[in-house]
Structure formats: structure tokens, C-alpha cells
N, C-alpha and C positions, 0 to 999 in steps of 0.2 A: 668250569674251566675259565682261566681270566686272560686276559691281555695287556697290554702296555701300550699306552697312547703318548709316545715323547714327542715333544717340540723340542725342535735342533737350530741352528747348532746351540751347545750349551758350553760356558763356560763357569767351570766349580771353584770350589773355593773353601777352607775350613782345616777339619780335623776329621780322620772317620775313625773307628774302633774295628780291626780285625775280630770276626768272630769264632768259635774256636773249631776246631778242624774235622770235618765230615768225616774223611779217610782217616783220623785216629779213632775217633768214635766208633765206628760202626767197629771193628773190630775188639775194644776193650767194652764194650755191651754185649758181645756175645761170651766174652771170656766167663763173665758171671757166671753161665752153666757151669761153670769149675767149682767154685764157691758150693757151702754149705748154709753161709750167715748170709746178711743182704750186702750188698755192694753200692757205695754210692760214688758218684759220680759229678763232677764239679765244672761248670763252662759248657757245659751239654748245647751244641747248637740250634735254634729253631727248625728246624726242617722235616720237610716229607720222607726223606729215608730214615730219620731220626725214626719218626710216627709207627714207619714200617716196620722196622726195629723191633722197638717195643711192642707192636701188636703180634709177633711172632713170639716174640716172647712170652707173651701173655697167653697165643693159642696153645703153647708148652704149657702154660699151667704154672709161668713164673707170676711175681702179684708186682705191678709197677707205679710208682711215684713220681709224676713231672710236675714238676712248679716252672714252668715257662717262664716263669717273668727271671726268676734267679739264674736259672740256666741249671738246677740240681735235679738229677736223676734218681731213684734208689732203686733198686732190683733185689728182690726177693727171689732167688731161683730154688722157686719149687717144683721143678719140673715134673709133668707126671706123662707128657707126653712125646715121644723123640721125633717129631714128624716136623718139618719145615714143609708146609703143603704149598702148592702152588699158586693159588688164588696171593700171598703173599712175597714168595721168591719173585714170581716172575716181574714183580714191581722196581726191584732193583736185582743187580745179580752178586753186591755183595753177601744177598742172603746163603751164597754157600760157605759162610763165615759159622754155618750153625752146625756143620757135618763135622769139625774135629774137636770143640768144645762135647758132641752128643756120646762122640765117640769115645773121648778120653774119658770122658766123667762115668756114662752109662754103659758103655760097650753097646751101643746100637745106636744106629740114627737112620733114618727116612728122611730122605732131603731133595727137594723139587731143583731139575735143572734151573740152572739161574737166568734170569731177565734182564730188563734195565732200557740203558740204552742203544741203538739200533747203530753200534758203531766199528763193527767186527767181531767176530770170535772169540771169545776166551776162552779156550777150553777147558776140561777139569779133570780131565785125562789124567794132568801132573798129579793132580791129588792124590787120584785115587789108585796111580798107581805107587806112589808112594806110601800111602797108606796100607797096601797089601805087604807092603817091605816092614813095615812094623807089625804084621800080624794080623791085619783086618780083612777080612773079608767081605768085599763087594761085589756089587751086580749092580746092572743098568737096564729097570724094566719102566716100561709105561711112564717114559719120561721124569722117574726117581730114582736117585742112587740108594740103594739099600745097603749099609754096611754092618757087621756083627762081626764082635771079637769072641771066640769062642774058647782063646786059650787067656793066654797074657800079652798083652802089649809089650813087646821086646823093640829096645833101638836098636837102632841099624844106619848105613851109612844111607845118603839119599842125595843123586846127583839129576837134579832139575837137568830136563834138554833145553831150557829156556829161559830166564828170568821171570819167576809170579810171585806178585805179592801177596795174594791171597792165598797160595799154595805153601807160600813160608810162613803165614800166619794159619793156617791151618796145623800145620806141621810142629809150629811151635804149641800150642793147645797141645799136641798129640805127647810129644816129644816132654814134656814135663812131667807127665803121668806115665810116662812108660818107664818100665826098667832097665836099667845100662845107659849106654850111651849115645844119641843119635847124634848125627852128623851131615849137618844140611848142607850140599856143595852148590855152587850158581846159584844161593839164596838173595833173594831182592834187598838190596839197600837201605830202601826208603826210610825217612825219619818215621813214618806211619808204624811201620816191621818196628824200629826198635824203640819205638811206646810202648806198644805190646808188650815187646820183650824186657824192659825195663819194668814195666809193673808186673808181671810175673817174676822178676825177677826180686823186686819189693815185698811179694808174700811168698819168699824162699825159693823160688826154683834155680835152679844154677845154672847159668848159660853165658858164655863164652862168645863174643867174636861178633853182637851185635854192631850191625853199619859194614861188615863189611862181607865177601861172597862166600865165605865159609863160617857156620855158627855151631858152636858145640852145645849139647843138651846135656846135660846130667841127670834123668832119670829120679821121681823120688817123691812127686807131689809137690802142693802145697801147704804152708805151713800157717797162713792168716785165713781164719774166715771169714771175716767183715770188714773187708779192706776199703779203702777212701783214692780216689786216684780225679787228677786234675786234666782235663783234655786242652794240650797244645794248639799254640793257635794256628790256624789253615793259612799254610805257606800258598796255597794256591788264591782263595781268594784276596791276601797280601800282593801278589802277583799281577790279579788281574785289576789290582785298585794300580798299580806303578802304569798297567795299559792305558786305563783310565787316564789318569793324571798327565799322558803323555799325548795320550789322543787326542784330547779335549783342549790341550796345551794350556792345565790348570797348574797352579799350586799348591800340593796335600801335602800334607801334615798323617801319613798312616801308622797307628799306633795299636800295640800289643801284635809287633811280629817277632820272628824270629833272622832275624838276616840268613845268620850260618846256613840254615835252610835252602838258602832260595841264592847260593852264586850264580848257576848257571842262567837264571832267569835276569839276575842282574848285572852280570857282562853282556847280556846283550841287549838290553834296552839301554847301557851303556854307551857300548858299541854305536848302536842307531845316533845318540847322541842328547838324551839325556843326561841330566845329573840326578844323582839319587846319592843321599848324604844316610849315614848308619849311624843314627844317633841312640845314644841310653843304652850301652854296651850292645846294641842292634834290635832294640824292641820297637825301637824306632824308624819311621822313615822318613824324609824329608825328599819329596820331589819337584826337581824344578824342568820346566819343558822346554823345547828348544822351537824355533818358527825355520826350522832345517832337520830334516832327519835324513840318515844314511843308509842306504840298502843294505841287506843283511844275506848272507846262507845260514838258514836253519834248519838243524836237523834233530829232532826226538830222539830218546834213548831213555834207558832206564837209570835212574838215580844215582849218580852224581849230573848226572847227562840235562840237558832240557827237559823237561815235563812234556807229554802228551797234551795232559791238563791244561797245558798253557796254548799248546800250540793255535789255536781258532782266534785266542786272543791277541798275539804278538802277530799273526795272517793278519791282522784289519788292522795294526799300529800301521806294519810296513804299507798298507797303501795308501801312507801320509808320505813316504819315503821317496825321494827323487834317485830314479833310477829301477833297476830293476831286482828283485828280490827275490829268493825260492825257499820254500820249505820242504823239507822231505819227513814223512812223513813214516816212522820204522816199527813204531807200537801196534797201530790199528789199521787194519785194509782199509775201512769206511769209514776216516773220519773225516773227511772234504766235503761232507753233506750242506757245510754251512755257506760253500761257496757260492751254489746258486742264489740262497737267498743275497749275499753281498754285492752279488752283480744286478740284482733287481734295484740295485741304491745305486749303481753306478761302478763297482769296484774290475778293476782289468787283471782278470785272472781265469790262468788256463791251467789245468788239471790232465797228468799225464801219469796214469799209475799213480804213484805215489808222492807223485811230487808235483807242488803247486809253484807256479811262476807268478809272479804280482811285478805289478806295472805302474809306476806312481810318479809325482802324488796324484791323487784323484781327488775330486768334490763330490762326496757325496750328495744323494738327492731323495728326501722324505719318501718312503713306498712302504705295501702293507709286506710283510714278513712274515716267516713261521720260523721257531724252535726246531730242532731235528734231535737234537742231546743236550746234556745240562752246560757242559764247557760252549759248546755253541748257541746256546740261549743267552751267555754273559758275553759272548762276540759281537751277539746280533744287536742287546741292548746297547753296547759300545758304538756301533757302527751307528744305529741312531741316533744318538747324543750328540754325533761330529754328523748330520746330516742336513741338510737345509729342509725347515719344513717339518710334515708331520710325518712319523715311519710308526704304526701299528706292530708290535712282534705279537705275535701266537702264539698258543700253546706252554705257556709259561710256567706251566706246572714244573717241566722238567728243568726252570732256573731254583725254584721251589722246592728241588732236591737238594741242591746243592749251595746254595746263596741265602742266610736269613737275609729276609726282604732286602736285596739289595736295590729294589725303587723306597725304601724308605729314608733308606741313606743316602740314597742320589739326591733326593728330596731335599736334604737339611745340610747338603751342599750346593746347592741353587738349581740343579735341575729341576726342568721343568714335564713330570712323567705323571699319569694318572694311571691306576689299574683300572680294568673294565670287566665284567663279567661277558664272555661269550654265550 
């Protein structure tokens, strides 16, 4: 396990490359169970979920290809096994991305409750009972969902009590291969949902109403078996580089995003007082910082809304912010894990339910730190950068999910960070 040794405060400077997005990945790597030929894959991010991924894949009995340095994938899905065992779900909990791919293609899957990070509930209730509304049959024993279709996968209409993105990316796997017509209602948003849905929708499936809360399925299979697909780039770590650049009160230069993506994160690093220019029809970002920022109310929501993802990061902007600040906090019960560590730096901030109060500006002050989840390990290395002195974070792995090395890039914009082995 390694750690991060930054000397603060740091002032950046450069150009960095967006790398391409965790949360479209991990669900168009599972789709491949769909497929018959190999699958390749283009922009593939460095990462430990990535890893997880593929070695799931592989426990299936699919054969895999990563050349790391290009960023190309191939997936050979020759599954000969339907089990997502636990030793690998419980490492991330997108792994229950393998229960409607097992399902559509095989009629059976064994899938381990899912893992991850320690940052409230997800439940998979929604799945699976949707899932039984097309025809499957499940049960929940010894910690694995067991499902078998014993007739035909039929559509049907299917109204989430919640917003899941991974219950509408399940759904949609399901909902291609079934016959007739399913009809996903309070289906998740997110640009992640319609990647997916767009590249199934590139090897023939027909679907209707992606991006917004009702998506129609047309039933029927797919029509390509060796399909090519290019993975968009991570609106979130775009995101947390504008934190960055704001925090640090640098000058970047953030290239290969998507703006469209990402308004709501950028009205309000706006707002605070920022400038952030969308250049090269928005692949671009130009940010420039301000030595004033303005307090904020923030609140999470699902897509169009603020990100979750963001949220630990835009928490530690605002206590550069003179004045007083709240985040509310609507996706996850536990995701204020990272507060303690922030106030061991100095940061004034009180936690009430769900809603954090921030108190600013603050100086931060060099101290040792831990990780708690992966969006909170890119808070914590923030929060060191703008710290006087030396701040140690911990447990780094879980930046390592979700971040290719982002102490490398820190690095080759004049931070000064070292990894260390614990």
C-alpha cells in the first residue's frame, strides 16, 4: 500500500490531459458478455477498477488484452463461467455490472453483493426487482444474488423508486436481449447511462430517450459482433482538476474534456468566482483563479444536478471562501468521512446529518492523513497542495481506483509530491 508525501503550499502551472472515464468504462467492459467476437476498447484508463474489471472477466473464462501504455483493451468474451465471486466484487461494487450482461446473454448469473467504498448503501433491490418484471428469477443466498431465466426474457414497463445508475445500466444489458418492449421510468441520466446506451445502440439495439428519465428498449439483440468503442473522457476527474486550479490558485490549461458534461460543476466554481473559458468547441478548459472566492450552498443530485463525485472536492475549494458555506449532501448517508481528516489540516467544519457547514478562508497546516473513498482521497491530496508544510495521505489505493496517477501529473505541473510505500 503507498502514500503521498506533498510539500505545500504548491503553486501549478502547465497543461494536464484528461484521462478517459472510470464510470463509462467499467460498464462498456462488462457489456462484452453480450458479444460473441472480441470487443475492443480505445482510451481504457490506468486503474485498479480497471484491473478488477478485467480479472473478473477473466475468472468468467473471458481471454483479455491490455497494452497499458496505449490505453487499448480487447475482450474476448468466452465465458464459460456465470459467477462474479466475491473475493473480486467486493473490491469495487460496480461489479454488479456483471448480473444483466450474465443474465441477458446466459440466462443465469451468480453475482457477489457488491463492495467498494465505505460511503453508504446502494442497494440492488432495484435490480432485482426489476429484473423479476422481465422474467428472471432471483434469490438472495449467502451473500450472492442467484438469478435464472427459465422461460423468455419478456419487456415490461419498469418504474425505479429512486434514481440508479447502475440499475439502468443493468437494465439496459437486459432490456436489448429481451423481446418486446421495456420501458425504463426514473432511469439515471448520466452521460456514463448513455455511452452505454449509445454503443449498444451502434451494434443495432434500438433504444429510445437516452439522457433523459424515461428510455424505451426495442427488444431484439445485437446485430455486430466485434464491435470497436472509444471511452469519453472522466467529466469528474475534468472537475476535480478546475478544484485544483482553483485551490492552488494556479493556471491550467485542462484538455480532452467535455464541457457539456460538466455545467453544473461549472456554475459553481463560477459562482465562487472563478473564471473557466470552454475552449475547442469545450474539449478544452482554460482556468484562471481568483485571490477572493465566494461562499456557496451546495447541494448533490443526480445528473443534470451537482455530482456526488465532486462533492469532497468543491468541500475543501469552499474553505478558501470568505464567509460561510454548506453542502448538503442527498446521494450518500456517509460521504463526510473526509471531514475529519480536513480538520486535522485546520479546515472549520461542522457536520449535521447531511449537511456540512464550512467556515472560511482557512490556512491550512501540513498533517499526516488517511483516504476514506476514492472521491475523498482527490479532496485530501487537494487539501495538501494548498497546505503549509509537509501533509502525508494514506491509503492511496483508493485514489488508485479512480485517478491514473494523478501524483504524476501533479508532478509535471510543479508539485512537489512523492509516493512512498507504507
Amino acid at each position: 500500500m503507498d502514500a503521498l508525501i506533498i510539500e505545500g503550499p504548491s503553486r501549478l502551472s502547465g497543461k494536464v490531459e484528461v484521462s478517459g472515464s472510470k464510470n463509462s468504462a467499467l460498464p462498456l467492459l462488462f457489456a462484452s458478455i453480450l458479444f460473441d467476437g472480441k470487443v475492443t476498447y480505445e482510451n481504457i484508463p490506468r486503474l485498479w477498477d480497471i484491473e478488477t474489471t478485467l480479472k473478473l472477466l477473466e475468472l468468467m473464462g473471458c481471454r483479455t488484452e491490455w497494452n497499458k501504455t496505449s490505453g487499448q483493451v480487447v475482450i474476448f468474451p468466452e465465458v464459460t463461467k456465470k459467477v462474479a465471486p466475491y473475493d473480486q466484487v467486493k473490491k469495487m461494487r460496480a461489479g454488479i455490472l456483471a448480473l444483466g450482461p450474465l443474465v441477458a446473454k446466459y440466462g443465469e448469473a451468480k453475482v457477489s453483493l457488491p463492495g467498494g467504498c465505505a460511503i453508504g448503501a446502494r442497494p440492488v433491490n432495484y435490480h432485482i426487482e426489476a429484473l423479476r418484471k422481465l422474467g428472471v428469477s432471483v434469490e438472495v443466498e449467502e451473500g450472492y444474488i442467484h438469478a435464472t431465466v427459465k422461460g423468455k426474457l419478456v419487456g415490461n414497463e419498469i418504474l425505479f423508486p429512486e434514481v440508479t445508475v447502475t440499475g439502468t445500466e443493468n437494465l439496459l444489458y437486459v432490456g436489448v436481449m429481451a423481446e418486446g418492449v421495456t420501458l425504463l421510468q426514473n432511469a439515471a441520466c448520466e452521460p456514463e447511462v448513455v455511452a452505454l446506451g449509445e454503443f449498444l445502440k451502434s451494434c443495432g439495439a434500438k433504444i429510445t430517450g437516452l439522457g433523459t428519465p424515461t428510455i424505451k428498449i426495442e427488444g431484439g439483440g445485437l446485430k455486430t459482433s466485434s464491435p470497436t468503442v472509444v471511452i469519453p473522457p472522466d467529466r469528474i476527474e475534468a472537475g476535480t482538476w478546475v478544484a485544483i486550479a482553483l485551490a492552488t490558485r494556479s493556471f491550467l490549461e485542462i484538455n480532452h474534456c467535455d464541457s457539456s458534461q460538466m455545467t453544473s460543476v461549472l456554475a459553481a466554481f463560477r459562482q465562487m468566482g472563478g473564471k473557466i473559458e470552454e475552449l475547442n468547441g469545450g474539449t478544452t478548459l482554460k482556468v484562471t483563479p481568483s485571490e477572493k472566492y465566494s461562499p456557496l450552498h451546495i447541494e448533490t443530485a443526480p445528473y443534470p444536478g451537482f455530482p456526488t463525485d465532486m462533492q469532497a472536492q468543491i468541500l475543501t475549494t469552499l474553505c478558501l471562501a470568505e464567509g460561510r458555506s454548506t453542502v448538503v449532501e442527498s446521494i450518500f448517508e456517509n460521504r463526510f468521512m473526509h471531514v475529519a481528516e480536513l480538520q486535522r489540516l485546520g479546515a472549520k467544519i461542522e457536520v449535521n446529518g447531511n449537511v456540512a457547514t464550512i467556515e472560511g478562508p482557512v490556512d491550512f497546516q501540513g498533517a499526516p492523513i488517511m483516504a476514506t473513498d476514492l472521491r475523498a482521497s482527490a479532496c485530501l491530496v487537494l487539501a495538501g497542495l494548498i497546505s503549509k508544510g509537509t501533509t502525508r495521505v494514506s491509503r492511496i489505493y483508493h485514489l488508485d481506483r479512480g485517478y491514473q496517477r494523478l501524483d504524476e501529473k501533479l508532478c509535471r505541473l510543479g508539485a512537489k509530491i512523492t509516493r512512498v510505500a507504507e
